[in-house]
mmJSON file of the N, C-alpha and C atoms, coordinates in Angstrom:
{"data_MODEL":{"atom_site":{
"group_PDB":["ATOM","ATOM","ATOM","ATOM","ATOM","ATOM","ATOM","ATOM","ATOM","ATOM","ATOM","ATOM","ATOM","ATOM","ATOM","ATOM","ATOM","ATOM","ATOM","ATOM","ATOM","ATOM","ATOM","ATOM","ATOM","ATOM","ATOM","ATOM","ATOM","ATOM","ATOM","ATOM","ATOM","ATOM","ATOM","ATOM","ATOM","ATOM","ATOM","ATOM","ATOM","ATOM","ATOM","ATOM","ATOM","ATOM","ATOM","ATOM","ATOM","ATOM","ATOM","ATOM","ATOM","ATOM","ATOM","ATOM","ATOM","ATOM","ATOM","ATOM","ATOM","ATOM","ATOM","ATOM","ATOM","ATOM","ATOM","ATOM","ATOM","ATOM","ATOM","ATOM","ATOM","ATOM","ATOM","ATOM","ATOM","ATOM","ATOM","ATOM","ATOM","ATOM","ATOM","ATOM","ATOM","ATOM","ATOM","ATOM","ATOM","ATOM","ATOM","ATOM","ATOM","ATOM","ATOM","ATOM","ATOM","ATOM","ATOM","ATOM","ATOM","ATOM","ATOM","ATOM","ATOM","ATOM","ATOM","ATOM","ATOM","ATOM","ATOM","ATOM","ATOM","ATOM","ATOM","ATOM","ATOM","ATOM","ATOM","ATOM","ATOM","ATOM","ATOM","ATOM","ATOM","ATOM","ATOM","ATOM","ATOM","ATOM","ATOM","ATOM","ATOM","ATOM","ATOM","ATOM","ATOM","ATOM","ATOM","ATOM","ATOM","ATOM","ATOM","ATOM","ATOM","ATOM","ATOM","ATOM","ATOM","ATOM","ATOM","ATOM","ATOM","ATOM","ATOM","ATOM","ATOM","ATOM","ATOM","ATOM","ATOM","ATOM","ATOM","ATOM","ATOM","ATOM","ATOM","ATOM","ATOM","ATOM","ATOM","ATOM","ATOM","ATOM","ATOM","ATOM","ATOM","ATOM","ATOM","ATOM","ATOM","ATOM","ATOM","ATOM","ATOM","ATOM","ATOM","ATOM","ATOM","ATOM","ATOM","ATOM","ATOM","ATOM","ATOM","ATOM","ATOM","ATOM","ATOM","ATOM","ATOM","ATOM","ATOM","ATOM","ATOM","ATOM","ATOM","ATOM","ATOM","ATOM","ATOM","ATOM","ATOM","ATOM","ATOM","ATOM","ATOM","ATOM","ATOM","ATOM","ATOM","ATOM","ATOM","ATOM","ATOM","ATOM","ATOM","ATOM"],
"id":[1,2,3,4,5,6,7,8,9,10,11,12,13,14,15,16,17,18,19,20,21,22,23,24,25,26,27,28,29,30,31,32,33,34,35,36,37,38,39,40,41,42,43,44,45,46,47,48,49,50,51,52,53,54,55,56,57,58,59,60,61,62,63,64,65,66,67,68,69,70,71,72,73,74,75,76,77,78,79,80,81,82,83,84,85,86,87,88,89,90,91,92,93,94,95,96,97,98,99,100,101,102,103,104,105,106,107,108,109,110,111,112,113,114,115,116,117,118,119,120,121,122,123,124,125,126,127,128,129,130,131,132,133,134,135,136,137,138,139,140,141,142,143,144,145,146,147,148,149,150,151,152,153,154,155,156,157,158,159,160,161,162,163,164,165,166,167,168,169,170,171,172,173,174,175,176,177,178,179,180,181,182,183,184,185,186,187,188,189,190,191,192,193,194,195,196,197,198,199,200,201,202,203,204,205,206,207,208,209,210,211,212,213,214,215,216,217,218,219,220,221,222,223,224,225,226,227,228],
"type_symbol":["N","C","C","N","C","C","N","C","C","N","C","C","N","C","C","N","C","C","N","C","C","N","C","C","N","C","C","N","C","C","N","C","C","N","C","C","N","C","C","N","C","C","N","C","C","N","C","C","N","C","C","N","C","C","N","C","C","N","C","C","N","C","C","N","C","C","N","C","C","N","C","C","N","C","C","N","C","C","N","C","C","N","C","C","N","C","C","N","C","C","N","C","C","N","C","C","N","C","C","N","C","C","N","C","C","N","C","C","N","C","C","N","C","C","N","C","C","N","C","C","N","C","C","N","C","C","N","C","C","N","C","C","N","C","C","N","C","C","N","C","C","N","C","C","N","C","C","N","C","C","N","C","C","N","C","C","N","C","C","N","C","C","N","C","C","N","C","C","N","C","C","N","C","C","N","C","C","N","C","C","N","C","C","N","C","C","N","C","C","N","C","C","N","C","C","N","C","C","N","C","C","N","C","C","N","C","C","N","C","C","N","C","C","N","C","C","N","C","C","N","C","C","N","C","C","N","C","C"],
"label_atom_id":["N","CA","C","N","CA","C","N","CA","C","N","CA","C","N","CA","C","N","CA","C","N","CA","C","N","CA","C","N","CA","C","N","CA","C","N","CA","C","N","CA","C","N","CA","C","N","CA","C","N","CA","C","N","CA","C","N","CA","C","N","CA","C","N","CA","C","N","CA","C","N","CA","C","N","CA","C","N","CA","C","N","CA","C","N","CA","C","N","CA","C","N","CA","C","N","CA","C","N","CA","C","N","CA","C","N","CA","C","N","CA","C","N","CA","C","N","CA","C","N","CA","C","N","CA","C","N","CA","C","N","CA","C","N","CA","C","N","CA","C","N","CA","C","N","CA","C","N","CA","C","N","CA","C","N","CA","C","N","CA","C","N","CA","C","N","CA","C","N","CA","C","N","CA","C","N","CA","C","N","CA","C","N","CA","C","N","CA","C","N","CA","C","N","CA","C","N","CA","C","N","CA","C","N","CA","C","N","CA","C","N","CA","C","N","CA","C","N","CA","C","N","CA","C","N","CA","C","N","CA","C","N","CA","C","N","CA","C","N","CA","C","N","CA","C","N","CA","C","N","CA","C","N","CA","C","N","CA","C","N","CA","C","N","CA","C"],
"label_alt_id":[null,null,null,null,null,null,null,null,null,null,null,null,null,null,null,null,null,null,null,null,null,null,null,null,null,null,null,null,null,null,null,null,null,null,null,null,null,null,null,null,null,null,null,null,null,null,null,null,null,null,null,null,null,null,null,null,null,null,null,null,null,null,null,null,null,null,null,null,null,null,null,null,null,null,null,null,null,null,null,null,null,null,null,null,null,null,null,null,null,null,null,null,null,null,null,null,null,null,null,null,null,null,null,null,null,null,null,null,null,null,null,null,null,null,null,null,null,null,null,null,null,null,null,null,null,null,null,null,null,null,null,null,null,null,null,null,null,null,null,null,null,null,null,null,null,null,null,null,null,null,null,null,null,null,null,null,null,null,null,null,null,null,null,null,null,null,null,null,null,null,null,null,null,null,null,null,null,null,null,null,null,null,null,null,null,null,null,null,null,null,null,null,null,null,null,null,null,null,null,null,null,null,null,null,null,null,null,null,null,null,null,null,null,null,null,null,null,null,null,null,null,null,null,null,null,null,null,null],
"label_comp_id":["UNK","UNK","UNK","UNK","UNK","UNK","UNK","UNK","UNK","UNK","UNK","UNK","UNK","UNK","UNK","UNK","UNK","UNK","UNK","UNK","UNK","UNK","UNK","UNK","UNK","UNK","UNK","UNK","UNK","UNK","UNK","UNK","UNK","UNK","UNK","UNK","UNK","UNK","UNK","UNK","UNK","UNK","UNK","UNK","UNK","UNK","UNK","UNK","UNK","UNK","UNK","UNK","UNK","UNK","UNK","UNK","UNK","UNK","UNK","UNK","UNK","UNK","UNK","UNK","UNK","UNK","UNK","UNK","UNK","UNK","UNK","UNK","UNK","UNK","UNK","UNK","UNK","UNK","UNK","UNK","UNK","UNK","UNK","UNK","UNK","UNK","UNK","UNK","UNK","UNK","UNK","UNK","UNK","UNK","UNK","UNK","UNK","UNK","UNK","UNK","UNK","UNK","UNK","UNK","UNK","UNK","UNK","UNK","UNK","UNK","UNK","UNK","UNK","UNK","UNK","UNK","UNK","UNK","UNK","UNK","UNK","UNK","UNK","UNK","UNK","UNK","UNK","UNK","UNK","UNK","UNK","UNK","UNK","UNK","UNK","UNK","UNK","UNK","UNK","UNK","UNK","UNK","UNK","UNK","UNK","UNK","UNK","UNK","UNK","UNK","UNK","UNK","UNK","UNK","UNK","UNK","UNK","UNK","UNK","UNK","UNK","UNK","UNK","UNK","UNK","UNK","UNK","UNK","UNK","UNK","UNK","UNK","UNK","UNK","UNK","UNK","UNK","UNK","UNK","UNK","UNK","UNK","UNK","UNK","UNK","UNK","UNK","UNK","UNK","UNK","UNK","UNK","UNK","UNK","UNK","UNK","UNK","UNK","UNK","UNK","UNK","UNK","UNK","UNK","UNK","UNK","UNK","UNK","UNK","UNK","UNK","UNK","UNK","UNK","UNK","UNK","UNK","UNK","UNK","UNK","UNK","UNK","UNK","UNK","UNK","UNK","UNK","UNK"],
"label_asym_id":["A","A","A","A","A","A","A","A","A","A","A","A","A","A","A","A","A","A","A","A","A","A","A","A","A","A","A","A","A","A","A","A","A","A","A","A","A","A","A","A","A","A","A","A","A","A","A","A","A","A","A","A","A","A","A","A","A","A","A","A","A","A","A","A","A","A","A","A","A","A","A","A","A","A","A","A","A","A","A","A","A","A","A","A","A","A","A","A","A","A","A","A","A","A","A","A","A","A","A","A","A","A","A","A","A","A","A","A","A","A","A","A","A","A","A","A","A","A","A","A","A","A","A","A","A","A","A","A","A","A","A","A","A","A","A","A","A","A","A","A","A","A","A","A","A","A","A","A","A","A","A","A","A","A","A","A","A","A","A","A","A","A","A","A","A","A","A","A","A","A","A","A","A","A","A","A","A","A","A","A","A","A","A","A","A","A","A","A","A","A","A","A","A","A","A","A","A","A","A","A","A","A","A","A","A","A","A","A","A","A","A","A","A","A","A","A","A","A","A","A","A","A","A","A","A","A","A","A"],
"label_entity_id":["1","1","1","1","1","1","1","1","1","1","1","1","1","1","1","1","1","1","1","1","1","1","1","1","1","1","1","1","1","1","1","1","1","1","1","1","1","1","1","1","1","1","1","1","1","1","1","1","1","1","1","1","1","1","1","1","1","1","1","1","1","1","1","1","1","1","1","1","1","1","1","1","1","1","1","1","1","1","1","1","1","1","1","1","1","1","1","1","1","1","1","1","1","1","1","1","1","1","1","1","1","1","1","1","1","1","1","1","1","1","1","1","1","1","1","1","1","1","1","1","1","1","1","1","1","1","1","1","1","1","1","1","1","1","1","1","1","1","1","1","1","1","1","1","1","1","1","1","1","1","1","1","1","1","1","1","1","1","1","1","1","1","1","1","1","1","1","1","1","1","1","1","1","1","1","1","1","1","1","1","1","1","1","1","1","1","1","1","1","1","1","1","1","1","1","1","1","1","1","1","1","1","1","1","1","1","1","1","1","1","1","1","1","1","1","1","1","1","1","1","1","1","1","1","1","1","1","1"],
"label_seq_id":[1,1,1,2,2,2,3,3,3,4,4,4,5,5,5,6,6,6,7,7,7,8,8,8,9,9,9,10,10,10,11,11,11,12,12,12,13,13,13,14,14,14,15,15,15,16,16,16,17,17,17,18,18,18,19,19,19,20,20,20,21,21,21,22,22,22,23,23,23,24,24,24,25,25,25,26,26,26,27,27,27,28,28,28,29,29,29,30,30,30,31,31,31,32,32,32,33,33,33,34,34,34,35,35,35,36,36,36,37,37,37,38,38,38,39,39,39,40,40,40,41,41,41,42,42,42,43,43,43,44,44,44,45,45,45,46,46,46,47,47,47,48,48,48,49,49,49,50,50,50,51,51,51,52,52,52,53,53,53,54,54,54,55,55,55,56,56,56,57,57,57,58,58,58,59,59,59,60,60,60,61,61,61,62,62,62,63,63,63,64,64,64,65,65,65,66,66,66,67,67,67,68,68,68,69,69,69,70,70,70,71,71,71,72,72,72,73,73,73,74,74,74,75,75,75,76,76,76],
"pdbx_PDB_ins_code":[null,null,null,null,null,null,null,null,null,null,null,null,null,null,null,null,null,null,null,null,null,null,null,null,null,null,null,null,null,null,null,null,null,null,null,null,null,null,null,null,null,null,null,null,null,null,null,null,null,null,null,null,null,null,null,null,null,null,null,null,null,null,null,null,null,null,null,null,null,null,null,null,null,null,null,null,null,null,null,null,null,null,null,null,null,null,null,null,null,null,null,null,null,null,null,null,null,null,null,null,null,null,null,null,null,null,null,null,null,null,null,null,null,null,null,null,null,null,null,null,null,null,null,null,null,null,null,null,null,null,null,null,null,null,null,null,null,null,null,null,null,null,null,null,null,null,null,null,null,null,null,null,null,null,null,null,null,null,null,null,null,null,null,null,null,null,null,null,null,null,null,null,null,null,null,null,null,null,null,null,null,null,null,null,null,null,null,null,null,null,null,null,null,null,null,null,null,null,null,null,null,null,null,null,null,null,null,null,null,null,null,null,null,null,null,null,null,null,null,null,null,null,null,null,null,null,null,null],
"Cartn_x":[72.361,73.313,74.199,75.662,76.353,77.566,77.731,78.216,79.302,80.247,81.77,82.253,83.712,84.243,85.598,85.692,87.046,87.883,89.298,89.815,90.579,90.145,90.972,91.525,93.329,93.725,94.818,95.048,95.903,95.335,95.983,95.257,95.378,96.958,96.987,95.739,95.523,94.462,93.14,92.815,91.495,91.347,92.454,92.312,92.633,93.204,93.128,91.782,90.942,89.825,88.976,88.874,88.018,88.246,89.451,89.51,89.033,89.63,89.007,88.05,86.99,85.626,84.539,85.318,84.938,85.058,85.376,85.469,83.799,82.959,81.899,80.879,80.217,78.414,77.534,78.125,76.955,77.533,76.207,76.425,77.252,78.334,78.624,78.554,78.234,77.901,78.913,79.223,80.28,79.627,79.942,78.263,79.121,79.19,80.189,79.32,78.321,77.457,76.657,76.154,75.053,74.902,76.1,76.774,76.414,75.978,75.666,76.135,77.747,78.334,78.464,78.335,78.807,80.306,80.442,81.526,82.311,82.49,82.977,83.556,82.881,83.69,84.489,85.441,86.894,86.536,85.996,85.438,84.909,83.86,82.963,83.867,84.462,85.048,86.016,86.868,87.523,86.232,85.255,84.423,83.925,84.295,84.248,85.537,85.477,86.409,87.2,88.121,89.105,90.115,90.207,90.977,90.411,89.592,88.977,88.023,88.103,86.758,85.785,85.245,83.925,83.05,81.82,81.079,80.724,81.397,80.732,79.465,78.783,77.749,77.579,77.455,77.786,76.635,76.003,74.479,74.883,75.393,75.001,74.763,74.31,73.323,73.974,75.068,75.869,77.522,78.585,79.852,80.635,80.04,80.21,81.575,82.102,83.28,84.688,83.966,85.048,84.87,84.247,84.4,84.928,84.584,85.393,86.898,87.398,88.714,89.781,88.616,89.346,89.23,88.158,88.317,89.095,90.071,90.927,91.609,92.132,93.269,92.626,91.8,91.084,90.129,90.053,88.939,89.887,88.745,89.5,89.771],
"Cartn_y":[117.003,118.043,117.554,117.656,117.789,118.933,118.798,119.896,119.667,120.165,120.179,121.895,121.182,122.758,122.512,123.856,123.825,125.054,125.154,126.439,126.783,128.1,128.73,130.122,129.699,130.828,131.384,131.143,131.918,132.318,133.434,133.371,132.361,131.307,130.803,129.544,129.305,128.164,129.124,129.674,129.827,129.717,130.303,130.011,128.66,128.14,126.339,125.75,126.572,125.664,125.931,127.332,127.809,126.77,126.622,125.801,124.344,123.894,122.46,122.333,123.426,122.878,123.26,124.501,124.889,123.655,122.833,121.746,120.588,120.937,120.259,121.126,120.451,121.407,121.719,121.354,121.444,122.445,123.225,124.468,124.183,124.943,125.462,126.065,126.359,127.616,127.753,129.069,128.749,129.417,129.081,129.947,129.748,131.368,132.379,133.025,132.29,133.584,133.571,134.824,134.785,134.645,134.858,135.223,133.968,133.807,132.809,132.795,132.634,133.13,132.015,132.077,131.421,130.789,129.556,129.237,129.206,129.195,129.565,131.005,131.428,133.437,133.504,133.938,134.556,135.354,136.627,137.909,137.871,136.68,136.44,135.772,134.867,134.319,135.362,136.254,137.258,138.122,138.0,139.127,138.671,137.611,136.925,136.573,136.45,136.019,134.725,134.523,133.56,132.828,133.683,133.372,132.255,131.605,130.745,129.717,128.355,127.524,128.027,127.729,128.044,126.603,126.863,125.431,126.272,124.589,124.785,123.997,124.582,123.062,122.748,121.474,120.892,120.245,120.963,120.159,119.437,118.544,117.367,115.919,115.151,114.244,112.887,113.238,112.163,112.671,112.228,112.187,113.036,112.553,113.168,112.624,111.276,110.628,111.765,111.595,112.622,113.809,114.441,115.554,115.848,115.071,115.166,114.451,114.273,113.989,115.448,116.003,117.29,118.313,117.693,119.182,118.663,117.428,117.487,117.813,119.085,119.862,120.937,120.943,121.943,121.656,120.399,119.92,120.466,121.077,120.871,119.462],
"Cartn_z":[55.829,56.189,57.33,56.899,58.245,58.538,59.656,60.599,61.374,60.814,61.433,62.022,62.892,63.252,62.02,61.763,61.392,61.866,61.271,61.389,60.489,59.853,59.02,59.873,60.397,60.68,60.014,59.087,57.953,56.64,55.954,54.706,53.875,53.763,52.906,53.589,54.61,54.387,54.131,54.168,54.039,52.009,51.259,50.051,49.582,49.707,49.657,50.488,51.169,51.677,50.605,49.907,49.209,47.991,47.585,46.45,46.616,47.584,48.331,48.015,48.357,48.524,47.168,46.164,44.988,44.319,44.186,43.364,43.466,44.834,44.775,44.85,43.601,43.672,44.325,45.756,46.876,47.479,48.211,49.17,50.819,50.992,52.272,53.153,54.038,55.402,56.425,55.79,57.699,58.531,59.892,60.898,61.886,62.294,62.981,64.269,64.913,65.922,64.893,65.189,64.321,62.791,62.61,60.939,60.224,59.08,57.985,56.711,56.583,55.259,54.207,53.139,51.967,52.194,51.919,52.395,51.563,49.965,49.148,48.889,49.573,49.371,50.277,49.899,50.11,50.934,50.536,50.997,52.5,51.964,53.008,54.395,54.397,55.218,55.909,55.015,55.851,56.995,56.532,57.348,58.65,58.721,60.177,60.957,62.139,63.302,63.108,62.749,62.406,63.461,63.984,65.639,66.266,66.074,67.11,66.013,66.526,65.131,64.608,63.363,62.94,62.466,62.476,61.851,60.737,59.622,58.726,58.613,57.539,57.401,55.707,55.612,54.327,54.392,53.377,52.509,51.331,51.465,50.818,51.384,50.538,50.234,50.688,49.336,48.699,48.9,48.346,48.641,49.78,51.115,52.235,52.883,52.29,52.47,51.697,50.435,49.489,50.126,50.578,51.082,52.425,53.224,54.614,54.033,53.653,52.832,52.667,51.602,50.963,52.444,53.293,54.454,55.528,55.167,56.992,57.458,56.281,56.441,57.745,57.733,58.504,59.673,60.043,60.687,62.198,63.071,64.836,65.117],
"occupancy":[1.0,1.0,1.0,1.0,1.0,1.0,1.0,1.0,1.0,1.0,1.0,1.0,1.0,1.0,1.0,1.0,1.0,1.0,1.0,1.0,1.0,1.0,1.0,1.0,1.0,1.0,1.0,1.0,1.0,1.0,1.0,1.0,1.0,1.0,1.0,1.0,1.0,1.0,1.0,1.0,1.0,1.0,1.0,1.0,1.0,1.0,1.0,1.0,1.0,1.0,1.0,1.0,1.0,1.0,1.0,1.0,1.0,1.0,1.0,1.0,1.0,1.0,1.0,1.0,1.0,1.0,1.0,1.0,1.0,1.0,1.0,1.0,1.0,1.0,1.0,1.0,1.0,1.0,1.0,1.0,1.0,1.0,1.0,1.0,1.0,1.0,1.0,1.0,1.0,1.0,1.0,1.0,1.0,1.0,1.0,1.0,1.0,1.0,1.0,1.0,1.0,1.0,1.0,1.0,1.0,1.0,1.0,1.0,1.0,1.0,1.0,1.0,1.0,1.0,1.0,1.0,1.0,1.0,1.0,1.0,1.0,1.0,1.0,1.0,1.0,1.0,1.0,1.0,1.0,1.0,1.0,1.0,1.0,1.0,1.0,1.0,1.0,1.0,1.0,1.0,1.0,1.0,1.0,1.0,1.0,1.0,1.0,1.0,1.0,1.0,1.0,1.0,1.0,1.0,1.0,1.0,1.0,1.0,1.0,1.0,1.0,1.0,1.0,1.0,1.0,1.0,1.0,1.0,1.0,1.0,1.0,1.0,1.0,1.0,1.0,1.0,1.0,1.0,1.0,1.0,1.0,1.0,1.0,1.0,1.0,1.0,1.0,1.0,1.0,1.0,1.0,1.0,1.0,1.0,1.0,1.0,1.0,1.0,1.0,1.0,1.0,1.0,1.0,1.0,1.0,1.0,1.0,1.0,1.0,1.0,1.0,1.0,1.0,1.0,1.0,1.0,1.0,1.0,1.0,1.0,1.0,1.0,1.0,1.0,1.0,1.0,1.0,1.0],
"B_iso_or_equiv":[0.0,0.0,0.0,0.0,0.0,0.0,0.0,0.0,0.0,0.0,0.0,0.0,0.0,0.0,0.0,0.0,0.0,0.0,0.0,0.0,0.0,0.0,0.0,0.0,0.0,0.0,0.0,0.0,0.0,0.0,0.0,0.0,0.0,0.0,0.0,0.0,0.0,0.0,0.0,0.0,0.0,0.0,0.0,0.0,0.0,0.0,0.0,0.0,0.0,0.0,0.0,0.0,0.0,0.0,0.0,0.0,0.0,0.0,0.0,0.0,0.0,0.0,0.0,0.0,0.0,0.0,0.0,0.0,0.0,0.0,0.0,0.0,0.0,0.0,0.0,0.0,0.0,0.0,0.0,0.0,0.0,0.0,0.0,0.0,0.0,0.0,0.0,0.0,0.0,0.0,0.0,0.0,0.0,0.0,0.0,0.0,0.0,0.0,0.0,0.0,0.0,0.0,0.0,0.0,0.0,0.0,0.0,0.0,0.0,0.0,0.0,0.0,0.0,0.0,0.0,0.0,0.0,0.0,0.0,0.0,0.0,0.0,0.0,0.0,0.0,0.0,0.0,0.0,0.0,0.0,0.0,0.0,0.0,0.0,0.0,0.0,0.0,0.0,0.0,0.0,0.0,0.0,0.0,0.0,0.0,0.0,0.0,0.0,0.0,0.0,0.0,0.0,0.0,0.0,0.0,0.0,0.0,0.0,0.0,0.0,0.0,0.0,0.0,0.0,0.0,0.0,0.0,0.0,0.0,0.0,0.0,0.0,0.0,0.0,0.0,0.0,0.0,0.0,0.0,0.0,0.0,0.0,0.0,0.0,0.0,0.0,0.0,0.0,0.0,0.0,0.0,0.0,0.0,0.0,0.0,0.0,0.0,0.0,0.0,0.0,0.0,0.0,0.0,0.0,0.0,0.0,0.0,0.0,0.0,0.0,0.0,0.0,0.0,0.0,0.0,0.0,0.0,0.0,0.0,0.0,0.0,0.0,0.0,0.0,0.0,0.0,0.0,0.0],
"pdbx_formal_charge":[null,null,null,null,null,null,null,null,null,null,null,null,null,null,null,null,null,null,null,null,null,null,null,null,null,null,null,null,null,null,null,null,null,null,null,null,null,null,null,null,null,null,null,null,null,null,null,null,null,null,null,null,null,null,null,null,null,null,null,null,null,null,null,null,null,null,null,null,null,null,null,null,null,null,null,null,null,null,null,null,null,null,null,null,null,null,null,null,null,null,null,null,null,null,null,null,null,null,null,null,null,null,null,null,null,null,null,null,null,null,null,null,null,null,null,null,null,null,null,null,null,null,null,null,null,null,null,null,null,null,null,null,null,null,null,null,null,null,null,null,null,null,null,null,null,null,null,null,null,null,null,null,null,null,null,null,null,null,null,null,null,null,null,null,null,null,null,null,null,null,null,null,null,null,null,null,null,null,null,null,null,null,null,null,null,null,null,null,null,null,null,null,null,null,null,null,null,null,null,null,null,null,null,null,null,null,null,null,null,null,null,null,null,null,null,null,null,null,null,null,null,null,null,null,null,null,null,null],
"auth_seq_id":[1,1,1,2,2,2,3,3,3,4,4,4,5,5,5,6,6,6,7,7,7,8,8,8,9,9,9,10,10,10,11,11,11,12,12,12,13,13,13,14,14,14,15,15,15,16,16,16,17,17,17,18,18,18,19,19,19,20,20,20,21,21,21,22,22,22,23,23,23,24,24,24,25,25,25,26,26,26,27,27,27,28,28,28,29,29,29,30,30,30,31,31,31,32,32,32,33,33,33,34,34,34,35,35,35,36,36,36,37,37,37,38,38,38,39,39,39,40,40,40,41,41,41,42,42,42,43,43,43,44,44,44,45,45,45,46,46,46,47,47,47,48,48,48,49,49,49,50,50,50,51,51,51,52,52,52,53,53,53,54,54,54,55,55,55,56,56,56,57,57,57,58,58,58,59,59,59,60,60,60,61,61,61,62,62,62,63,63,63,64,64,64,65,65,65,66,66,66,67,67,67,68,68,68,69,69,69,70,70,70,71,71,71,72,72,72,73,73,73,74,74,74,75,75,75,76,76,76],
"auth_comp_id":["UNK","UNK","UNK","UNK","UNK","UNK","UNK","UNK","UNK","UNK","UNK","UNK","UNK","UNK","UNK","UNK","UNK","UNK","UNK","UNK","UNK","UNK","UNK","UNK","UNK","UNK","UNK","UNK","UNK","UNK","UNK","UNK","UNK","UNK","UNK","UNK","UNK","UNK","UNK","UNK","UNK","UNK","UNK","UNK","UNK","UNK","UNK","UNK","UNK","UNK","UNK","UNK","UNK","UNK","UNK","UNK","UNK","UNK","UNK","UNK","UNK","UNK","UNK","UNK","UNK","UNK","UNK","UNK","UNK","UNK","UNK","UNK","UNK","UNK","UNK","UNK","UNK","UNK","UNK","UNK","UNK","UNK","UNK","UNK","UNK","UNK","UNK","UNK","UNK","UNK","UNK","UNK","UNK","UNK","UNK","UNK","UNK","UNK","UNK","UNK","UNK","UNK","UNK","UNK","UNK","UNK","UNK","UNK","UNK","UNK","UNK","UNK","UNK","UNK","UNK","UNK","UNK","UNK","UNK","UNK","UNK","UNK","UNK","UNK","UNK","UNK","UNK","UNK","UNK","UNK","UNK","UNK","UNK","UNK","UNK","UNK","UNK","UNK","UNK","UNK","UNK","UNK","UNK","UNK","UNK","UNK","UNK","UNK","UNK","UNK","UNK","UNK","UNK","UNK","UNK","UNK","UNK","UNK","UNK","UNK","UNK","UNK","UNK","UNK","UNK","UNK","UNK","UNK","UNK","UNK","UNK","UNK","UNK","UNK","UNK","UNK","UNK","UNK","UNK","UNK","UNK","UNK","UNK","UNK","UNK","UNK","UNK","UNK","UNK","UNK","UNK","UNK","UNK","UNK","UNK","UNK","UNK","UNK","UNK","UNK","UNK","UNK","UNK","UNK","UNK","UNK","UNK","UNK","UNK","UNK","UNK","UNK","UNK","UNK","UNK","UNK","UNK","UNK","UNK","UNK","UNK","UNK","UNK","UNK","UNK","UNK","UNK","UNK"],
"auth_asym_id":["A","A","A","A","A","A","A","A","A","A","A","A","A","A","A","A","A","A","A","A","A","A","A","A","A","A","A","A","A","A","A","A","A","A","A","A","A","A","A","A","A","A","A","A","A","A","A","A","A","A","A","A","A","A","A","A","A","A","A","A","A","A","A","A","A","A","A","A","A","A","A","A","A","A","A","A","A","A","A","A","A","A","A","A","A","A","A","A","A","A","A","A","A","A","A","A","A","A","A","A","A","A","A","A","A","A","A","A","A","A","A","A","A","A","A","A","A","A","A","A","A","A","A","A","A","A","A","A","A","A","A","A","A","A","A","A","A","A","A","A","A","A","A","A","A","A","A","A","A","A","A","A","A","A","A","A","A","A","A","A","A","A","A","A","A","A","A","A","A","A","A","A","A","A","A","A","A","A","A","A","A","A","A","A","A","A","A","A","A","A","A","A","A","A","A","A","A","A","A","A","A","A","A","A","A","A","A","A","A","A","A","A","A","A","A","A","A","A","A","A","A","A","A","A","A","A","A","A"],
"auth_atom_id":["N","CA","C","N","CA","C","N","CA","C","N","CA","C","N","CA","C","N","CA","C","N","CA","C","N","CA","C","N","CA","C","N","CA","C","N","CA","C","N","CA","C","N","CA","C","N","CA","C","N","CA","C","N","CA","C","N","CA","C","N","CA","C","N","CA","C","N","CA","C","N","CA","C","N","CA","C","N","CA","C","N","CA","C","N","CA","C","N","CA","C","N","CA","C","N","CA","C","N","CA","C","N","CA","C","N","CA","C","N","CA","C","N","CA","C","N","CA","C","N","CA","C","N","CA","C","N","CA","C","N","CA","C","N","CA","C","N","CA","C","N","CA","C","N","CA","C","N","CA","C","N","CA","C","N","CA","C","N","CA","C","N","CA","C","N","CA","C","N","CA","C","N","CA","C","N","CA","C","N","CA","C","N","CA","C","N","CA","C","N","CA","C","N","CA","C","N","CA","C","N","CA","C","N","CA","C","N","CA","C","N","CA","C","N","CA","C","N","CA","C","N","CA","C","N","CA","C","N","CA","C","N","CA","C","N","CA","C","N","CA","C","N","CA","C","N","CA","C","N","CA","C","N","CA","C","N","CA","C","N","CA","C","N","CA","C"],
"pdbx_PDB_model_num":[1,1,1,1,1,1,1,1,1,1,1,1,1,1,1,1,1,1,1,1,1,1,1,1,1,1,1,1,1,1,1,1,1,1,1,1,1,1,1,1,1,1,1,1,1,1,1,1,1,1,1,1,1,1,1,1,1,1,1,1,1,1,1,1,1,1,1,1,1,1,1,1,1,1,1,1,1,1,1,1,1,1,1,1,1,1,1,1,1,1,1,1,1,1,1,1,1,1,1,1,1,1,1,1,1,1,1,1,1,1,1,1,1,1,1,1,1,1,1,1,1,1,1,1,1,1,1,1,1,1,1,1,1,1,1,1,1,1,1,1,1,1,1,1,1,1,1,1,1,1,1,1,1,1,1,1,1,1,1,1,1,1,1,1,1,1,1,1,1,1,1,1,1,1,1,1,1,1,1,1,1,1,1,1,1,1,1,1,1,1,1,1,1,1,1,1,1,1,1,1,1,1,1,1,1,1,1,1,1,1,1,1,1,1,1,1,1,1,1,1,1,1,1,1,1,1,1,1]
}}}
């Protein structure tokens, strides 16, 4: 598992992150305080504080190169 900040402070990035990251089979977390959301939901991500970074965390294994790729639109 690894663990980045990012920021989604517009809507249009937060739906291009969702898509970004819908494309790989491995699970996301964004972790807001105490909050532990699915990082794939739309929904979910609005229901947290956006104004300021969030960590995500990315469980995977394997293509952690390709994936920090598709997320540097967003990295702090």
């Amino acid at each position: 598992m690894k663990t980045v900040q990012i920021s989604l402070n517009s809507i249009d990035k937060v739906k291009s992150f969702v898509n970004a990251i819908t494309q790989f089979e491995f699970d996301f977390d964004l972790i807001s305080g105490r909050y532990v959301i699915d990082a794939k939901s739309i929904m979910g991500i609005f229901s947290l504080d956006l104004s300021k970074p969030i960590d995500l965390a990315i469980h995977a294994e394997s293509s952690l190169d390709e994936i920090m790729e598709a997320l540097k639109p967003y990295l702090v």
